[in-house]
PADO-980340 format. One record per atom (N, C-alpha, C): y, z, x; residue number from 1. Coordinates in Angstrom, 1 decimal, m for minus. Example, Ala and Ser with C-alpha at 12.3 -4.5 7.8 and 13.67 -1.06 7.14 Angstrom:
2
       c2       c3       c1   resi
     m5.7      7.8     13.2      1
     m4.5      7.8     12.3      1
     m3.3      7.8     13.2      1
     m2.2      7.1     12.8      2
     m1.1      7.1     13.7      2
      0.0      7.9     12.9      2
***
This chain:
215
       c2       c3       c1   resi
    m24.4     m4.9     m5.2      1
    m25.0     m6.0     m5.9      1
    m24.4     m7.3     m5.5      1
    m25.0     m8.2     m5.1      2
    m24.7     m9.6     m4.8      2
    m24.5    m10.5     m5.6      2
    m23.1    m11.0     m5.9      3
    m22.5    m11.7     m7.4      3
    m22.6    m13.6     m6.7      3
    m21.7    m14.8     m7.5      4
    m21.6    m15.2     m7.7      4
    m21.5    m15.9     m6.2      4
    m22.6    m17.3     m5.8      5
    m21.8    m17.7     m4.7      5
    m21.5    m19.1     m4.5      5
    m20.4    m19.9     m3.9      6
    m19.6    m21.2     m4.1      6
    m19.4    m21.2     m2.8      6
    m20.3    m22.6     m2.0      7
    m19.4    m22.4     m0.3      7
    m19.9    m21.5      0.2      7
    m19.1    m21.1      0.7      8
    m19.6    m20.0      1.8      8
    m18.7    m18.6      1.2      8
    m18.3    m18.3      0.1      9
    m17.7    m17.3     m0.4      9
    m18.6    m16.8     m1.9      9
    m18.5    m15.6     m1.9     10
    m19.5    m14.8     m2.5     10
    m18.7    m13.7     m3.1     10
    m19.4    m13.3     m4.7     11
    m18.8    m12.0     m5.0     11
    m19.5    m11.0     m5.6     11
    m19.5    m10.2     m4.5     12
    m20.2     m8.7     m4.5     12
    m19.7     m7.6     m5.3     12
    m20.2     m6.6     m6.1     13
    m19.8     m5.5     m6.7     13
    m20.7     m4.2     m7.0     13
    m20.1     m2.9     m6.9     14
    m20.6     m2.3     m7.4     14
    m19.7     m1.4     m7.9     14
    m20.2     m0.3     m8.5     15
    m19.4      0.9     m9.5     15
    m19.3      2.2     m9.0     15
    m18.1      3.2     m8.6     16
    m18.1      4.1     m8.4     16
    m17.4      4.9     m9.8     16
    m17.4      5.8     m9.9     17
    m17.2      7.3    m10.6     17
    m16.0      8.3    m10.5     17
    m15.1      8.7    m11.1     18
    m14.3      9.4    m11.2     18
    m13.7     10.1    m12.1     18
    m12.6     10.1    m11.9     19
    m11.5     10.3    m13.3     19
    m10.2      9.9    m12.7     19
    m10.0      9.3    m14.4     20
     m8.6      9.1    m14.5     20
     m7.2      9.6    m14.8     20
     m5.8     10.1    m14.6     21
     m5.5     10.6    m14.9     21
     m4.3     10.0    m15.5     21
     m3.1     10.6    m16.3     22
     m2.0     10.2    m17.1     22
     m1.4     10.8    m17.8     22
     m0.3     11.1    m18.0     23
      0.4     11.5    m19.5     23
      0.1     13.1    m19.6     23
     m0.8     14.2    m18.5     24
     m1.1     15.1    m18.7     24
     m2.2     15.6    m19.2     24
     m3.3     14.1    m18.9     25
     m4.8     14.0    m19.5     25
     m5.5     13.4    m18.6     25
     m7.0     13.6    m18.9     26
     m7.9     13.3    m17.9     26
     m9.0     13.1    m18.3     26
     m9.8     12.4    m17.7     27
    m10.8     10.8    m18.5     27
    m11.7     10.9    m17.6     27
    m12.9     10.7    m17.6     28
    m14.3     10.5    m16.6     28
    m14.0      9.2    m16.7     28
    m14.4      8.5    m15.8     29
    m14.3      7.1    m15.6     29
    m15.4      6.2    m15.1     29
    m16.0      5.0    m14.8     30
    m16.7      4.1    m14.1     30
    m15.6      3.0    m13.8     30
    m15.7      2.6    m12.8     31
    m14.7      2.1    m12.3     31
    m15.7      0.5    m11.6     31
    m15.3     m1.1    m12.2     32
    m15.6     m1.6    m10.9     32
    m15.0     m2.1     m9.7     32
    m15.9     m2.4     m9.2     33
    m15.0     m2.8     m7.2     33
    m15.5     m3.9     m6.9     33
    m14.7     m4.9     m6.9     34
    m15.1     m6.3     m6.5     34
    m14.6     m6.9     m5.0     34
    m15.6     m7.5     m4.5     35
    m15.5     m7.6     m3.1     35
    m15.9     m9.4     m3.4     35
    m15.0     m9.8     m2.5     36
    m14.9    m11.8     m2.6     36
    m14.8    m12.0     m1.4     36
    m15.7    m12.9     m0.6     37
    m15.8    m13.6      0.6     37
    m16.9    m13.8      1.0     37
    m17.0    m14.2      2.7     38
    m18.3    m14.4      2.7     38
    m18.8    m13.6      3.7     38
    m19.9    m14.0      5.1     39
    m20.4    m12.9      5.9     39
    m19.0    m12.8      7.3     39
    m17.7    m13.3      7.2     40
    m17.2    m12.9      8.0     40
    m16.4    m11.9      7.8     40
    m15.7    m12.3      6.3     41
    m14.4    m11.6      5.9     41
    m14.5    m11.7      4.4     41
    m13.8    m10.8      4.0     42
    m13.4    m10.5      2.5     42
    m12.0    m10.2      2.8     42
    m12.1     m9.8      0.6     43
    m11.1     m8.7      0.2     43
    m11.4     m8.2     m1.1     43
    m10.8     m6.5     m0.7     44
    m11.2     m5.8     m2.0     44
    m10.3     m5.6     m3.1     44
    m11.1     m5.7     m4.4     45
    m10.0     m5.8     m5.4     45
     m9.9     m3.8     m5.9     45
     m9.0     m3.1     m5.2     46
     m9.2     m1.8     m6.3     46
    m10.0     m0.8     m5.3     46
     m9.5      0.3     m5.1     47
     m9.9      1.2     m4.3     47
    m10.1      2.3     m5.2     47
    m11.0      2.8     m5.8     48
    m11.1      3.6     m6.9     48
    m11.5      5.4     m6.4     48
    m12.8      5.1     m6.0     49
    m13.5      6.8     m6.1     49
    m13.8      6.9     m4.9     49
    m14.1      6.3     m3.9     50
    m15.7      6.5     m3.5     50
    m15.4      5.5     m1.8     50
    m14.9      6.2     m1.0     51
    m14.8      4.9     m0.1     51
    m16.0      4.5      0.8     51
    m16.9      5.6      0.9     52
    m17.9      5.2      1.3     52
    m19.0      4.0      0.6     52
    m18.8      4.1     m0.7     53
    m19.6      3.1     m1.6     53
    m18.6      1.8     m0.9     53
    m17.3      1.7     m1.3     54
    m17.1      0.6     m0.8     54
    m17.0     m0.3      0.6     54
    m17.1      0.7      1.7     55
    m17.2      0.3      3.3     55
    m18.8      0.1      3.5     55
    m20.0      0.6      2.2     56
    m21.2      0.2      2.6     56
    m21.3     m1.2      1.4     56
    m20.7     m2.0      0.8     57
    m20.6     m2.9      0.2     57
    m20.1     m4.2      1.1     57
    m18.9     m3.5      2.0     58
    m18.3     m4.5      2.6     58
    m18.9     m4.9      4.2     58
    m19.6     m3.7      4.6     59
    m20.1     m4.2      5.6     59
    m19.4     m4.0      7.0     59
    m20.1     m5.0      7.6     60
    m19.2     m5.1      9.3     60
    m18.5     m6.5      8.9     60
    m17.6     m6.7      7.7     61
    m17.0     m7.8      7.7     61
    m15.6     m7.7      7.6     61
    m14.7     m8.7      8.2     62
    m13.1     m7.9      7.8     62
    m12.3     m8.2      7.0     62
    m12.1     m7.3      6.7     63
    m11.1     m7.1      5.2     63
     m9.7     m7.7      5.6     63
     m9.4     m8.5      4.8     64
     m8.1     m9.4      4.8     64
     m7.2     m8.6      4.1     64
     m7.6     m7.9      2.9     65
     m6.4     m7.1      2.4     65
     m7.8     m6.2      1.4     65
     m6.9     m4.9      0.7     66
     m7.2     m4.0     m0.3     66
     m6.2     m4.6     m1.5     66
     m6.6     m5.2     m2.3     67
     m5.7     m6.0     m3.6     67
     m5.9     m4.8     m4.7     67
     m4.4     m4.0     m4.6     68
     m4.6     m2.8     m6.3     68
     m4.2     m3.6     m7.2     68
     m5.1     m4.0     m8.3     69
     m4.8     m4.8     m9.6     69
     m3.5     m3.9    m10.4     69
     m3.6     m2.9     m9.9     70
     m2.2     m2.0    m10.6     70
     m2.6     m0.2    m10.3     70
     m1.8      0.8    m10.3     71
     m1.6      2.0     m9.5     71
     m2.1      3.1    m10.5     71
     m2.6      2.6    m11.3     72
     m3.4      3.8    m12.2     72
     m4.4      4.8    m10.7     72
     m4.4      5.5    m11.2     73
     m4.5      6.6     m9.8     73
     m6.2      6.5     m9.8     73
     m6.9      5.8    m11.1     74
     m8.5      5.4    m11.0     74
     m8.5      4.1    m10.1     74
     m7.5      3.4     m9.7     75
     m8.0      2.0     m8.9     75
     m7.2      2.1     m7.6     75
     m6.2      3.3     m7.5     76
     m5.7      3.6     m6.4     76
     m6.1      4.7     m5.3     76
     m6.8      5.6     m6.1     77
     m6.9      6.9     m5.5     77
     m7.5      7.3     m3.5     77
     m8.6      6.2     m3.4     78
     m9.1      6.2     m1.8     78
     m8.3      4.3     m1.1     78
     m7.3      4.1     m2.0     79
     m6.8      3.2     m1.1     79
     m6.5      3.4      0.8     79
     m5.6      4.3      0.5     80
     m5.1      4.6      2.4     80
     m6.1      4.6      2.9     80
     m7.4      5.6      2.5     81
     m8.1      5.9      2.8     81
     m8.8      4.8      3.5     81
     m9.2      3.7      2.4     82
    m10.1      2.4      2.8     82
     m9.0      2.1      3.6     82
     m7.7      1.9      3.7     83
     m7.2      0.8      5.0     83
     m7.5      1.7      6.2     83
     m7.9      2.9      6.3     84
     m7.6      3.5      7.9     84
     m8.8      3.1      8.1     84
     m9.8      2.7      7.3     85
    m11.1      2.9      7.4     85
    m11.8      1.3      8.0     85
    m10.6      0.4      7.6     86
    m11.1     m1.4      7.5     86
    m10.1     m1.7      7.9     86
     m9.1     m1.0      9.0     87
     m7.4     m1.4      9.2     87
     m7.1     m2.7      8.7     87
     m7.0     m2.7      7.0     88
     m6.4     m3.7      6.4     88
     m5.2     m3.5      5.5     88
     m4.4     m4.4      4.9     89
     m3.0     m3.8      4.3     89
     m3.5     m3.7      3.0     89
     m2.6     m2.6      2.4     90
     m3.1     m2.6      0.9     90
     m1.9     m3.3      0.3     90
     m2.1     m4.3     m0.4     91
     m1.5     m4.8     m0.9     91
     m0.9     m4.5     m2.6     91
      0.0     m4.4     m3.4     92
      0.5     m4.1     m5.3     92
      1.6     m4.4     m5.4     92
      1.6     m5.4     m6.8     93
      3.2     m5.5     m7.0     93
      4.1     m4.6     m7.4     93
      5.3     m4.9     m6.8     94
      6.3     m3.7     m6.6     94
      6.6     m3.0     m7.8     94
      6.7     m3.8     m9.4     95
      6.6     m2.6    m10.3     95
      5.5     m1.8    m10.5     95
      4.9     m1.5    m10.2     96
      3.9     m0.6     m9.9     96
      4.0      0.9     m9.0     96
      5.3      0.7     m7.9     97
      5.5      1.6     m7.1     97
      5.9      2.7     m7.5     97
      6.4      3.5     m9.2     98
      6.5      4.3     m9.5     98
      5.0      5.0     m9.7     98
      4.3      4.3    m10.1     99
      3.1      4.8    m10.8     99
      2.2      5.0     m9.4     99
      2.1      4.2     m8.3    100
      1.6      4.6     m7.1    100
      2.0      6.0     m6.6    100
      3.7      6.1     m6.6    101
      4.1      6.7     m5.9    101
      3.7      8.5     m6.6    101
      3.2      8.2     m7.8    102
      2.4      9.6     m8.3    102
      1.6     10.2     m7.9    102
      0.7      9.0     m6.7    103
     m0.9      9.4     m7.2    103
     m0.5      9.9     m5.2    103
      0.3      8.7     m4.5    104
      1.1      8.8     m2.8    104
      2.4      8.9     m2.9    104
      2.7     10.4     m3.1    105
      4.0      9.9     m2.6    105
      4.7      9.8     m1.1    105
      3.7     10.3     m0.1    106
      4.3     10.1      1.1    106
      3.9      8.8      1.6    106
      2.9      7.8      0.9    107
      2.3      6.5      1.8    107
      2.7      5.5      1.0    107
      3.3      4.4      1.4    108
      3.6      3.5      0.5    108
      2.8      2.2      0.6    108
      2.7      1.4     m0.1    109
      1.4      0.2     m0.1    109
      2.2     m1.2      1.5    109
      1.1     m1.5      1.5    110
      1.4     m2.2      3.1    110
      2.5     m3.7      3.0    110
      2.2     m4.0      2.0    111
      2.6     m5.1      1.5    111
      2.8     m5.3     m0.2    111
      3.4     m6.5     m0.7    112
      3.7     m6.7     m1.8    112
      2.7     m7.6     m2.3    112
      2.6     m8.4     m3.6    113
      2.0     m8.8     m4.4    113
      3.2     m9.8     m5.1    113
      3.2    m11.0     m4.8    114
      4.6    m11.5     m6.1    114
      3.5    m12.5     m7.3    114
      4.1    m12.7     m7.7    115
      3.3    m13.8     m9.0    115
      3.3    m15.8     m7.7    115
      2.5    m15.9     m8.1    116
      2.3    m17.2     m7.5    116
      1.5    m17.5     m6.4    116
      2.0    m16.0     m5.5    117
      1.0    m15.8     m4.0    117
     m0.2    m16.4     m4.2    117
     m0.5    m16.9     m2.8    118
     m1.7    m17.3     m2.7    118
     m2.3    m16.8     m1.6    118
     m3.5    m16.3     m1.6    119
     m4.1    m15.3     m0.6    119
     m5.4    m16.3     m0.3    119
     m6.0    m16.1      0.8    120
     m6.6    m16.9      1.3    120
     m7.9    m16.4      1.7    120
     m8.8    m16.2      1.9    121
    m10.1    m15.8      2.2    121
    m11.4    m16.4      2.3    121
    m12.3    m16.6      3.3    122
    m14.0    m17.1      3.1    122
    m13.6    m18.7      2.9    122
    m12.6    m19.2      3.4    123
    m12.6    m20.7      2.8    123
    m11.9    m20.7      1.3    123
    m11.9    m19.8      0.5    124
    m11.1    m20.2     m1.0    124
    m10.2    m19.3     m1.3    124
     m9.2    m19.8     m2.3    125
     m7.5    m19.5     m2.3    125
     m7.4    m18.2     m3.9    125
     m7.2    m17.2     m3.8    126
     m6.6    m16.6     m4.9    126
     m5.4    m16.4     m5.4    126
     m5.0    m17.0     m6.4    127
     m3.9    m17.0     m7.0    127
     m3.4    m15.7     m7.6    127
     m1.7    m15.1     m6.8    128
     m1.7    m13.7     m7.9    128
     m1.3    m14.5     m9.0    128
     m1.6    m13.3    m10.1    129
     m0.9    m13.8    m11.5    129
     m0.4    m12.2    m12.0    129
      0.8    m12.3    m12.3    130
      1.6    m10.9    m12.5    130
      1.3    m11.0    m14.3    130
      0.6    m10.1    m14.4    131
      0.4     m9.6    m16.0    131
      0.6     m8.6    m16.6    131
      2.2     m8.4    m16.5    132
      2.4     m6.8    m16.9    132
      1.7     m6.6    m18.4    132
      1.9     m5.3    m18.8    133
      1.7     m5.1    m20.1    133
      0.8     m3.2    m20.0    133
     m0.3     m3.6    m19.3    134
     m0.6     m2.1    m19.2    134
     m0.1     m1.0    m18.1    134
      0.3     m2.0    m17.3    135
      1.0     m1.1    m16.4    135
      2.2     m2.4    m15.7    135
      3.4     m2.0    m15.5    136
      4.2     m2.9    m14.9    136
      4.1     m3.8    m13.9    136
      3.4     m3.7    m13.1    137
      3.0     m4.2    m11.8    137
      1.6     m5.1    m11.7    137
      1.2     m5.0    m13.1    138
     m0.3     m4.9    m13.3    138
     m0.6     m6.7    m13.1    138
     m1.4     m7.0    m12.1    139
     m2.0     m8.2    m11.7    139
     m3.5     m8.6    m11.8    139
     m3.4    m10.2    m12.2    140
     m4.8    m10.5    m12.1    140
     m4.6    m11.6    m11.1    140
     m5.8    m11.7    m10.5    141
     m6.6    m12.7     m9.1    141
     m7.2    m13.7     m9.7    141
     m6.9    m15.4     m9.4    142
     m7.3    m16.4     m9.9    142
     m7.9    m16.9     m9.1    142
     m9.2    m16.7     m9.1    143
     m9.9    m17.8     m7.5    143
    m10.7    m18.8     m8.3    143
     m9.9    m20.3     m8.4    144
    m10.3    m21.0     m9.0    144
    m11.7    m22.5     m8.6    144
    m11.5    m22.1     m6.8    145
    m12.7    m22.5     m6.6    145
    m14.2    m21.8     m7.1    145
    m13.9    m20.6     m7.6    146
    m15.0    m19.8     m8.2    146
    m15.1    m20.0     m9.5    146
    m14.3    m20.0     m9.9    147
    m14.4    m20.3    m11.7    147
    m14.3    m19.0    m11.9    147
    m13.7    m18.1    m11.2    148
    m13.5    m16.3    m11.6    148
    m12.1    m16.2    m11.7    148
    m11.3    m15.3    m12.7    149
    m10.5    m14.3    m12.2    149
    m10.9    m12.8    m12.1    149
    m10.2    m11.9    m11.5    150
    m10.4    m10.8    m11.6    150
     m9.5    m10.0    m12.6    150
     m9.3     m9.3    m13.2    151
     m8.5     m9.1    m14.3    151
     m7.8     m7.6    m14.4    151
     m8.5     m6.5    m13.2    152
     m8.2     m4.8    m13.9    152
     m8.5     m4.6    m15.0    152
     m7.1     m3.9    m15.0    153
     m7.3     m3.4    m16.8    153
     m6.9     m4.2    m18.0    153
     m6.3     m5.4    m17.2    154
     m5.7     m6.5    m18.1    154
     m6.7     m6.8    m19.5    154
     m7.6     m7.4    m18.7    155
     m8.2     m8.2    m19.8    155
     m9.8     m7.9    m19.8    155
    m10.4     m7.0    m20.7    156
    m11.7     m6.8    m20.9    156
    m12.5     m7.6    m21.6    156
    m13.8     m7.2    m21.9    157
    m15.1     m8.0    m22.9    157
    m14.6     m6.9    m24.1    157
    m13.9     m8.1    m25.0    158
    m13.8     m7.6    m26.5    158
    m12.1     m6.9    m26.9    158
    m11.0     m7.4    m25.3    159
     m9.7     m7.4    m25.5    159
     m9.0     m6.8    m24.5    159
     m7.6     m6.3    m24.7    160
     m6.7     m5.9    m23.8    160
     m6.7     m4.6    m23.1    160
     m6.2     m4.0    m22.0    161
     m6.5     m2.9    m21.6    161
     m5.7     m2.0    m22.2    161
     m6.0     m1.2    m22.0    162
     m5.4      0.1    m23.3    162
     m3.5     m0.1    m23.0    162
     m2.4      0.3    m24.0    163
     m1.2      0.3    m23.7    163
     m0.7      1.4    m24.3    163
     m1.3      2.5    m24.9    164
     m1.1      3.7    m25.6    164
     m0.1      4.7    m25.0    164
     m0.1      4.7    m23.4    165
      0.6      5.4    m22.2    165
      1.7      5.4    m21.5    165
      2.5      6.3    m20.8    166
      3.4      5.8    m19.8    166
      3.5      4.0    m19.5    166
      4.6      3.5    m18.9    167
      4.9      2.6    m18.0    167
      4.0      1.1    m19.3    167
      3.5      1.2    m20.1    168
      2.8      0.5    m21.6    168
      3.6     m0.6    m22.1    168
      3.0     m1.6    m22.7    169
      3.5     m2.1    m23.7    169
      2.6     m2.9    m24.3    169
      2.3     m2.9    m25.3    170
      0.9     m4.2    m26.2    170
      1.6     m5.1    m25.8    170
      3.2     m5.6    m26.7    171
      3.4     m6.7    m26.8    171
      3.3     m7.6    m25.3    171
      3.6     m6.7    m24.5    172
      4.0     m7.6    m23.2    172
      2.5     m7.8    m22.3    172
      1.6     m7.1    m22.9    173
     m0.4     m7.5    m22.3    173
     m0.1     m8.3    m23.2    173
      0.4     m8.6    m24.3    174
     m0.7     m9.8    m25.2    174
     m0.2    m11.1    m24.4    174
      1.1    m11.2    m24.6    175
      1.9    m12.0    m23.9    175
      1.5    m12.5    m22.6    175
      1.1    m11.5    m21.7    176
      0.3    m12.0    m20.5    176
     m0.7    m12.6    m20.4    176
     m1.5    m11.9    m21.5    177
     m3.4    m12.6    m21.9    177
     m2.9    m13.7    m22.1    177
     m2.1    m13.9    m23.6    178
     m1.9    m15.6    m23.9    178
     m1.3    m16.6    m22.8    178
     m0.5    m16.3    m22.1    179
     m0.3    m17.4    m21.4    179
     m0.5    m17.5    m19.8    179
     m0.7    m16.2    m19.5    180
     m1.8    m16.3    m18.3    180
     m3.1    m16.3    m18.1    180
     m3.7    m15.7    m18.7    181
     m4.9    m15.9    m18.6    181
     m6.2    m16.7    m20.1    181
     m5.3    m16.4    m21.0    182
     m5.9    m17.8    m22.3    182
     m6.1    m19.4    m21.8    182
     m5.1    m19.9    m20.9    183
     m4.7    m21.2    m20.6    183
     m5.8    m21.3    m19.0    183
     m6.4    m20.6    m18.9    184
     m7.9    m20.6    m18.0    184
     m8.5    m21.4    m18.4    184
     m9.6    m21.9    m17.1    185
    m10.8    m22.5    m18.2    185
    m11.4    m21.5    m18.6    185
    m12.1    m22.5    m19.7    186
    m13.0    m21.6    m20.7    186
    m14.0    m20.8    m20.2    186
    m15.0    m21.7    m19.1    187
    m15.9    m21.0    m18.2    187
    m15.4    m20.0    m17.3    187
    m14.3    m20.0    m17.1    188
    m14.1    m19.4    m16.0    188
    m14.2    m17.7    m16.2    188
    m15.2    m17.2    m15.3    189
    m15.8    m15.6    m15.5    189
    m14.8    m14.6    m15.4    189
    m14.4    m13.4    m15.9    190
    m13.5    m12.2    m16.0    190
    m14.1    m11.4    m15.4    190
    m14.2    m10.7    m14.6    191
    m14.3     m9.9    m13.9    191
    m13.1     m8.9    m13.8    191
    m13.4     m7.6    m14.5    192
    m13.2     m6.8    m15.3    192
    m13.1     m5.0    m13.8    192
    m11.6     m4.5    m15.0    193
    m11.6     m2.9    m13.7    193
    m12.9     m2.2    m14.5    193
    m13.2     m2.6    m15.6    194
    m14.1     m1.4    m15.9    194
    m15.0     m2.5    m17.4    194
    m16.3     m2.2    m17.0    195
    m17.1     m2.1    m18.4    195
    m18.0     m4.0    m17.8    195
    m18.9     m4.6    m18.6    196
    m18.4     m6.0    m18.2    196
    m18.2     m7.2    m18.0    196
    m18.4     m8.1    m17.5    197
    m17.8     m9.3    m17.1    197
    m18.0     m9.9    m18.6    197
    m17.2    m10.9    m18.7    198
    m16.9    m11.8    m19.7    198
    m16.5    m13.2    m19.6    198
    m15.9    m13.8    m20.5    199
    m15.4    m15.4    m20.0    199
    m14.2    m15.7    m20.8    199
    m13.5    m16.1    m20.4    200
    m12.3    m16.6    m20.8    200
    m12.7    m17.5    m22.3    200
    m13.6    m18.4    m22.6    201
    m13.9    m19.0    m23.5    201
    m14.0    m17.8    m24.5    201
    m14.5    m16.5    m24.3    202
    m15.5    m15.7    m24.9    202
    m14.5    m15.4    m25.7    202
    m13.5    m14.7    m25.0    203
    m12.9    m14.0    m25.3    203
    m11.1    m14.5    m26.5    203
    m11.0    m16.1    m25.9    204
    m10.3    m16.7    m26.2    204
     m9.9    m16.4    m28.0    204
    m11.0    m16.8    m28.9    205
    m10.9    m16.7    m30.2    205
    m10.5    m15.7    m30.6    205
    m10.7    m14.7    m30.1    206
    m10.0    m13.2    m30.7    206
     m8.7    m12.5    m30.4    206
     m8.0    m13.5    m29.9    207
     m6.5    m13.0    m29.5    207
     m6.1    m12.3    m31.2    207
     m6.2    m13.2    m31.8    208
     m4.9    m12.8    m33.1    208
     m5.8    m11.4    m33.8    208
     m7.4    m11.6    m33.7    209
     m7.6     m9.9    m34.3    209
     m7.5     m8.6    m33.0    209
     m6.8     m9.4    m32.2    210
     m6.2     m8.2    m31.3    210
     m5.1     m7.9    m31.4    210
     m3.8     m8.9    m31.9    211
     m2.9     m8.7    m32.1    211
     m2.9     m7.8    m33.7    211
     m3.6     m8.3    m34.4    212
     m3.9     m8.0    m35.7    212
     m4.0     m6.2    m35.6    212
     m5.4     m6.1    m34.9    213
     m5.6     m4.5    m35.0    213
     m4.4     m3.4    m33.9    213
     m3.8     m4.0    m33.2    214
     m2.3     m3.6    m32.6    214
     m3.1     m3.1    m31.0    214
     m3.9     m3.4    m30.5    215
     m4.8     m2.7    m29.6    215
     m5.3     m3.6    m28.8    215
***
């Protein structure tokens, strides 16, 4: 599907299917996959199910990096796979490397992810933003010439990503939402690991009945 376009950079998506796993449990899933750039080059946020759905989304264009918003084994699982496939680096922030190293433990991610990076693609700049809370490592993508972030599991339509689990913590997602990603503009679109898209405005007023319901 053909998303949102600014310039000469564009954001494409679609949904593959899986399961998720953790804690000794296991979850059917829909997973999204967001692809930003234009007809020369991208990059992909989240390597989930399905690498053929994502190498026919991306095209004959080249991949600047595989960005894992965090190593839940649903946004990690055909990573290597897509880099042998689009010889690009896969990119996650280093707290995350336990929870990767569950899903690979013989392949380790190509590169790092720090807070502040700025990654460059199609003419416009994404900002990492380190938002631990559901998972340590767990990062959202600021491309502010789009008026988008990308968010994982951070930040959904109707609140935070689950913190019930291993490597978890509410307090430290809320903490993230409020001052990484609340202090967004209000327009600016959420683009979500799962379920979706939303807006930062949308979503803004409901921090405290999220804090409120502990979830």
């Amino acid at each position: 599907m053909r998303g949102g376009v600014t310039g000469g950079a564009r954001i494409d998506h679609t949904v593959t299917s899986g399961t998720f796993s953790l804690d000794g449990q296991t979850f059917d899933v829909d997973n999204n996959v967001w692809v930003l750039g234009d007809d020369a080059e991208c990059v992909v946020f989240d390597a989930p199910h399905d690498v053929d759905a994502i190498t026919a989304l991306v095209g004959d264009r080249r991949v600047v990096a595989v960005i894992a918003t965090h190593a839940h084994d649903d946004h990690i699982r055909v990573a290597p796979d897509l880099a042998r496939a689009t010889s690009a680096p896969v990119l996650l922030h280093p707290g995350d490397l336990p929870l990767w190293r569950m899903t690979h433990p013989d392949r380790d991610p190509d590169g790092s992810l720090t807070d502040g990076q700025v990654i460059k693609v199609a003419g416009t700049r994404l900002e990492v933003l380190h938002t631990p809370g559901h998972a340590p490592g767990a990062v959202c993508l600021h491309a502010p010439d789009l008026g988008a972030v990308f968010t994982g599991d951070t930040l959904f339509q109707g609140g935070p990503g689950a913190t019930g689990r291993s490597f978890s913590d509410f307090g430290t997602i809320v903490a993230s939402i409020r001052e990484r990603l609340l202090t967004l503009p209000g327009e600016t679109v959420v683009h979500t690991g799962h379920g979706p898209s939303t807006t930062i405005g949308t979503e803004k007023p409901h921090l405290e009945e999220w804090i409120r319901r502990g979830r």
